[in-house]
Structure formats: structure tokens, C-alpha cells
C-alpha positions as CSV (number, residue, x, y, z in Angstrom):
1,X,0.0,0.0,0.0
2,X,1.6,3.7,-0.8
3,X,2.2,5.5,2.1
4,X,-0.2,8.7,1.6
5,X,2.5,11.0,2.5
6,X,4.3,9.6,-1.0
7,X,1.3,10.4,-3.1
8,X,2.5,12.9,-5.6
9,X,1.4,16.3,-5.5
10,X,-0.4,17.8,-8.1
11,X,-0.9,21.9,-9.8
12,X,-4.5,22.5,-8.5
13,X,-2.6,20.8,-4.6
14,X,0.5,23.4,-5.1
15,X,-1.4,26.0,-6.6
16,X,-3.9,25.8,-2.9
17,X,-1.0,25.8,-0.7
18,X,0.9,28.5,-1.9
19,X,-2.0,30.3,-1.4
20,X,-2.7,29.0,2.2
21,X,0.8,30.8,2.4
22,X,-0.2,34.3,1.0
23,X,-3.0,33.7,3.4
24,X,-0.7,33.5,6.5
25,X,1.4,36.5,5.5
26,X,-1.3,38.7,5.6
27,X,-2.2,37.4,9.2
28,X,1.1,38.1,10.1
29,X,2.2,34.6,10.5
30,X,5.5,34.6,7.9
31,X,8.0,37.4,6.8
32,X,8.4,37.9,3.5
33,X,11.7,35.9,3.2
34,X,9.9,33.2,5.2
35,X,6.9,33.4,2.3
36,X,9.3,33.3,-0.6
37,X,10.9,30.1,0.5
38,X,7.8,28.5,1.1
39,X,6.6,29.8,-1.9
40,X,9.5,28.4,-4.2
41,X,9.6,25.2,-2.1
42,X,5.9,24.3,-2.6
43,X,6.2,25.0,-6.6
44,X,8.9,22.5,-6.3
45,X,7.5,20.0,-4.1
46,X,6.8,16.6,-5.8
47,X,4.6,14.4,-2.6
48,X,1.8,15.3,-0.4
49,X,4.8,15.2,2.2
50,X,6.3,18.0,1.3
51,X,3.5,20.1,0.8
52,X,2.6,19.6,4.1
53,X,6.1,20.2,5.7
54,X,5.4,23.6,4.3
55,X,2.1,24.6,6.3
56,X,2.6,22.4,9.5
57,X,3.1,25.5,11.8
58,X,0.0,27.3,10.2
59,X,-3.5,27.4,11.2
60,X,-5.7,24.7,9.5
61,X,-7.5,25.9,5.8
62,X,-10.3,27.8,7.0
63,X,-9.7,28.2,10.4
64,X,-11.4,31.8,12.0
65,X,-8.7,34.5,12.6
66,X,-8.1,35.5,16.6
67,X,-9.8,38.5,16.9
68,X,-7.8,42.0,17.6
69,X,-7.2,42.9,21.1
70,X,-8.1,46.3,21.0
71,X,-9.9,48.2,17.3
72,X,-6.8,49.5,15.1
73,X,-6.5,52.6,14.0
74,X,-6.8,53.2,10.6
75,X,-3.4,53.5,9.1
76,X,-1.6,56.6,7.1
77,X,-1.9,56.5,2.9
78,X,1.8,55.9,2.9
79,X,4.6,55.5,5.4
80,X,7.7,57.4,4.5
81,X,11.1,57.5,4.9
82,X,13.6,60.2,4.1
83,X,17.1,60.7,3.9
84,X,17.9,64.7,3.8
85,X,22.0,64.9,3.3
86,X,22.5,61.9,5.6
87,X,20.9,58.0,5.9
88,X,17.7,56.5,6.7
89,X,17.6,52.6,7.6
90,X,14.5,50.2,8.1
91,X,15.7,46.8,8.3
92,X,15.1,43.8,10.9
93,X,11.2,43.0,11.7
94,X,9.0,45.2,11.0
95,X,5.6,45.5,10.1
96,X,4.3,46.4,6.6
97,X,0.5,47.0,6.5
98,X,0.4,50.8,4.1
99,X,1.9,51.5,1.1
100,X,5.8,52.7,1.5
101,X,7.8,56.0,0.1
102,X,11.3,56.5,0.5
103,X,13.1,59.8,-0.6
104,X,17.0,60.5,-0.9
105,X,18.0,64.2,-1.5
106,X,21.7,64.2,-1.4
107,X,21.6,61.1,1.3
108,X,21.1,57.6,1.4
109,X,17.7,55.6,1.9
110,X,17.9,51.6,2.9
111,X,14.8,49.5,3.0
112,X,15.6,45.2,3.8
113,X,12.2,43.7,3.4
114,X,13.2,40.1,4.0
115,X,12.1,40.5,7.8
116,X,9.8,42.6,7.8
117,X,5.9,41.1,8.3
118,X,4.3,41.9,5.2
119,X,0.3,42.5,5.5
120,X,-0.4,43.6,1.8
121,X,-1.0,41.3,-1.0
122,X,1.2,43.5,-3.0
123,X,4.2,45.8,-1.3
124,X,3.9,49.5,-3.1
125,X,6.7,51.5,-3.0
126,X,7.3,55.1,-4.1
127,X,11.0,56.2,-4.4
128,X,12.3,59.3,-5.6
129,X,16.6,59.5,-5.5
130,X,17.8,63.3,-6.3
131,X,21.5,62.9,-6.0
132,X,21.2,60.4,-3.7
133,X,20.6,56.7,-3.5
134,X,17.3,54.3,-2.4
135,X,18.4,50.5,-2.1
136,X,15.7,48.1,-1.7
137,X,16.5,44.6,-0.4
138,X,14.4,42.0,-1.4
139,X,14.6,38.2,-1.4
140,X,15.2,36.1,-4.4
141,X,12.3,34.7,-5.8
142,X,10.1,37.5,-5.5
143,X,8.5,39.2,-8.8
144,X,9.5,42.7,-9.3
145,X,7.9,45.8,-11.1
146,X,9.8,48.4,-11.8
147,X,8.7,51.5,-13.2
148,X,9.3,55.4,-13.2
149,X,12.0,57.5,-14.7
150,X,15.7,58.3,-14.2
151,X,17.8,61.8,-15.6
152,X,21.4,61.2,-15.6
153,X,20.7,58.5,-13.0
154,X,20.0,54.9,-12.5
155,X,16.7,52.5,-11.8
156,X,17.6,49.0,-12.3
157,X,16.4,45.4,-10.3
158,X,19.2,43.0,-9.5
159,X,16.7,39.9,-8.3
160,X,17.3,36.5,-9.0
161,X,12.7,37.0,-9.7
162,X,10.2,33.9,-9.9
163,X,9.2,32.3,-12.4
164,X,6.9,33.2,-15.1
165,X,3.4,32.1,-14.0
166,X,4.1,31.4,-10.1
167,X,1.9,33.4,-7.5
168,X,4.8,34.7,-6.0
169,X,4.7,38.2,-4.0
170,X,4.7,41.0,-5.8
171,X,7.0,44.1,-5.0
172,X,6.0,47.1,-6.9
173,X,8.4,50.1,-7.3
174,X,7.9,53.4,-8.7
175,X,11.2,55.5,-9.4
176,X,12.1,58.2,-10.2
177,X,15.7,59.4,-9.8
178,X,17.2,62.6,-10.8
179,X,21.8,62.5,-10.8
180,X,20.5,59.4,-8.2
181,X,20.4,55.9,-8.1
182,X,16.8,53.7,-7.5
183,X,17.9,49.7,-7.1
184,X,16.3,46.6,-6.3
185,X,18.5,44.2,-5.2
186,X,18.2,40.4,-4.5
187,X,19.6,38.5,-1.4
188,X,22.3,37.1,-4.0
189,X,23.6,40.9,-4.2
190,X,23.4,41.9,-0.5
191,X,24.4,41.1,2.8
192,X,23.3,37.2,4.0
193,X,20.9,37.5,7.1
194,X,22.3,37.2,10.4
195,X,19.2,34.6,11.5
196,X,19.3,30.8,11.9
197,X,17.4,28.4,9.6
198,X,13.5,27.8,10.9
199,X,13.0,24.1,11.4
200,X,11.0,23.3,8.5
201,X,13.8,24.4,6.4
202,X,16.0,22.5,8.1
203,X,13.8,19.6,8.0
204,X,13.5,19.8,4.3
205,X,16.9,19.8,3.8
206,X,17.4,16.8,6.3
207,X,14.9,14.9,3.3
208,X,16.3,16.4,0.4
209,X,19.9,17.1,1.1
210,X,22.3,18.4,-1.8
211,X,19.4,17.4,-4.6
212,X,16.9,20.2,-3.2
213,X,20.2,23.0,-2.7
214,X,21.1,21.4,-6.6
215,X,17.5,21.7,-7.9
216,X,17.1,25.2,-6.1
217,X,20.3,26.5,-7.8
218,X,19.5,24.9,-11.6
219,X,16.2,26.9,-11.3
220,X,17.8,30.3,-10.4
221,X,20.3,29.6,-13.2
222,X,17.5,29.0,-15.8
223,X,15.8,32.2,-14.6
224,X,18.8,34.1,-14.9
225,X,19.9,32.7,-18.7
226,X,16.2,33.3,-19.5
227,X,16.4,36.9,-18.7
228,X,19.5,37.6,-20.3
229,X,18.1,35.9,-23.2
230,X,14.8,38.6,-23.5
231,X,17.3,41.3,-22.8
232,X,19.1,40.6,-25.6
233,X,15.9,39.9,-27.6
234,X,16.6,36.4,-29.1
């Protein structure tokens, strides 16, 4: 008899569980690193197994939300930071539940998502970079849109992204950068978090060992060649 936990997974199983994901990120329960990994794992999971590896420390499908301990506030259009001739840093955990700005005039702006708790199904993100420089740190796997304007500056995403067709978060960026710079940057391009491996990851790897660090690596390669190839237009 085949063990059910063997049974292979199919789209329509992948599909519900990434989405039992996006779920819990909007209730807070994941950081957005935390969602991406999940995210990529379950597109590559091949068992009932390892789908369920992914949600084990998740509330059951369905289950009611915990009600708020006190009625929140309604929250401000768009949280901003700025960087006037000096810096301006939000990285660690936090909490994103607004859309975000950040503005550099002369200074520098840094936004690390990776940590932060993200309670939007999509994060929106307005930059403007006048002879300064806005750095956004996302994880790898995430999709990117990128769109704005630069004069005698720079805009440009450096993301190992999704791929095509995956419900994978969405980070949305509007830039504009005058003599400034406006990048997106992938965890491949920026400093390795300072955090220890949560134990379903480590789990995972227990099971999968150098095949799913092999498989994870062959996929970001494809999605790298493939863009090169579009860029180049053939």
C-alpha cells in the first residue's frame, strides 16, 4: 500500500497551498523571506509530504482568525522615509500594512524587506533619489515591477525573480531618480541574514539534502539565462 504522504502532488494541490501561504502572511504569521521560501519550495514539491512540511506551523484551511485585542487605527496612505543629506535605515522586523515611500536628496535611503511582516498582498513602493541613492533589499524569488524614470541616473532590479506564472509576491516600485540611483537588489547581491534556519527548512533539507540546494540552484540559473536571453531579444 503507498504511504499517503508519497502520493504525488499535483498543480491544483500546489497552486492551494501556496496560497494557504499568501494567506498567513497577511495574518502576520510569515516574513516575507519566510513566504518566498515557502513559496518556491511548494512549486517544487513533488509528494503530499512536502506540501505539508510547508504549512505544518500554520493554522488549519479555513480556520477563524483571533480577533484583535483592541480596534486598530486606521493607518496613514503611505509610510515614509527620508534621507535629507544623511541616511535613513529600516531593516530587521517590521511590520508592513500601508503602502511605502522613500526619498533621498543628497543622502542615502535603505529598505531590507526580507524581515519585515508583510500584510499587503502587493508591497507599493514610491522612491524618488535626487542625487542620492534608495536601495531596496528584497529576497530572491520574489517578482519585481519596476517602473518610473531616471535623468542622468540609474533604476535598475538585480533579483534572481520567480518564475513566469508562479503566484509569488509582488513588490512594486515606482522610481524616479534625478543624478540618483533607485535599485532593487536580490539577497544574492546583499548582505546574507544574520538569522538561523527555521525548522522546517531545516527539515526539508534533512529529506532532500544536496538534490533540493542542486535543484534550487539549476532553477535560479534557468531564470537568470532566461532573462539575459529577453534582454538581448533572441
Amino acid at each position: 500500500m503507498t504511504d499517503p504522504g508519497e502520493v504525488r502532488a499535483s498543480d491544483a494541490e500546489r497552486e492551494a497551498v501556496v496560497e494557504r501561504l499568501r494567506v498567513a502572511s497577511v495574518d502576520g504569521r510569515l516574513t516575507l523571506v519566510e513566504l518566498t521560501d515557502r513559496t518556491e519550495a511548494a512549486y517544487t514539491a513533488t509528494t503530499h509530504a512536502e506540501l505539508a512540511m510547508l504549512v505544518q506551523d500554520l493554522p488549519a484551511s479555513g480556520a477563524a482568525p483571533m480577533p484583535p485585542a483592541h480596534q486598530e487605527q486606521p493607518v496613514r496612505k503611505r509610510r515614509w522615509f527620508v534621507g535629507i543629506m544623511g541616511d535613513s535605515k529600516r531593516r530587521g522586523s517590521w511590520r508592513i500594512d500601508q503602502e511605502l515611500g522613500a526619498v533621498a536628496v543628497m543622502g542615502d535611503v535603505l529598505l531590507d524587506l526580507r524581515e519585515a511582516e508583510v500584510r499587503t498582498n502587493v508591497v507599493d513602493i514610491m522612491a524618488v533619489s535626487v542625487m542620492g541613492d534608495v536601495k531596496i533589499i528584497v529576497p530572491d524569488g520574489v517578482n519585481v515591477d519596476l517602473d518610473g524614470m531616471a535623468v542622468m541616473g540609474d533604476k535598475r532590479v538585480d533579483v534572481l525573480e520567480a518564475a513566469p506564472g508562479t503566484n509569488a509576491p509582488v513588490i512594486r516600485v515606482h522610481a524616479y531618480a534625478v543624478m540618483g540611483d533607485v535599485k532593487v537588489i536580490g539577497d544574492s547581491r546583499a548582505q546574507p541574514l544574520q538569522r538561523g534556519l527555521s525548522a522546517w527548512r531545516e527539515h526539508w533539507r534533512m529529506l532532500h539534502g544536496d538534490e533540493w540546494r542542486n535543484m534550487r540552484r539549476q532553477l535560479r540559473d534557468e531564470h537568470r539565462n532566461m532573462r539575459r536571453t529577453l534582454r538581448r531579444g533572441y
